[in-house]
N, C-alpha and C positions, 0 to 999 in steps of 0.2 A: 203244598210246595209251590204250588203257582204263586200265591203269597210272597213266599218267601224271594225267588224270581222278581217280581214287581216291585219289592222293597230294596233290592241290595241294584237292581239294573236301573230303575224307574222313580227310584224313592215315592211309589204311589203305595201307601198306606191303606187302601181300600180299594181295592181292585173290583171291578166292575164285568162276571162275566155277559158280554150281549149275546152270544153265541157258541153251541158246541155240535160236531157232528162225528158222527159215527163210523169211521173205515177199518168194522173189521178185518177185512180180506185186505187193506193197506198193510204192507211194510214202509217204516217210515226207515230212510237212510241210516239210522244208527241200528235199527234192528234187523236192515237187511244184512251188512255188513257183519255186526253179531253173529245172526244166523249162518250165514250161509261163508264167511271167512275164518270164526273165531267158533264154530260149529256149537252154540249156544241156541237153546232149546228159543222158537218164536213166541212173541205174544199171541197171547189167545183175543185180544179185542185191542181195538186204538181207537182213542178220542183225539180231537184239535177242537180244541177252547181257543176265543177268540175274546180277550180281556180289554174292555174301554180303555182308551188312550186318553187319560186326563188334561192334554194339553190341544184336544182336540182331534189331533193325525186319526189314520187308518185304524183301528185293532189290531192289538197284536195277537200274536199265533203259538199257543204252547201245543207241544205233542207229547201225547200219554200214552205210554205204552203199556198194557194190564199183564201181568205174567202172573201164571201158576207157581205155587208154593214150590218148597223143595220138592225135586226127585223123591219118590219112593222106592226106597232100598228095602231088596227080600225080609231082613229079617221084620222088616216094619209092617207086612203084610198081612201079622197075626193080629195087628194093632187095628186093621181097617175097620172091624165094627165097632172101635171105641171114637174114631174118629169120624166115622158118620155123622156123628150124633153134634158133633164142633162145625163150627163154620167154616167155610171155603178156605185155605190159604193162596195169598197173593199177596204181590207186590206190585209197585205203579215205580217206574221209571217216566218223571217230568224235566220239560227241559225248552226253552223255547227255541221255535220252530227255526230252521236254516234260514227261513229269507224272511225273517222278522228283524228288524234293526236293534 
């Protein structure tokens, strides 16, 4: 998705990351706002990717927000030791950062 981000804002066809860092414990402004106004379950982790500027400038700044699969609802409950056995569910909400240009 950051990709995608870089091609349609940047026309940079090969985005370059130089840096990413880790704030789980951050709420980034769309998911405080989520959470805590539109009562939407928090991410469990966030990244800021920090992708080369082709034209030289600063890096720009996307924020990833990691969210758990759907809710599990009771009757899915019987289902939890078939689902052990499957990988994590999650989804990534990308988007670049507020004070990236």
């Amino acid at each position: 998705q950051v990709r995608k981000w870089e091609k349609e804002l940047h026309n940079n066809e090969e985005p370059k990351l130089v840096k990413f860092v880790g704030r789980p414990k951050d709420l980034s402004p769309k998911a405080f706002f989520n959470s805590r106004v539109l009562m939407t379950q928090e991410p469990f982790d966030r990244h800021d990717w920090y992708v080369e500027d082709t034209n030289g400038g600063e890096p720009r700044r996307y924020v990833i927000d990691f969210y758990e699969g759907e809710e599990k609802k009771a009757v899915e409950l019987q289902k939890q030791a078939q689902q052990m056995m499957k990988p994590p569910s999650m989804y990534i909400d990308v988007r670049p950062a507020l004070d990236t240009p």
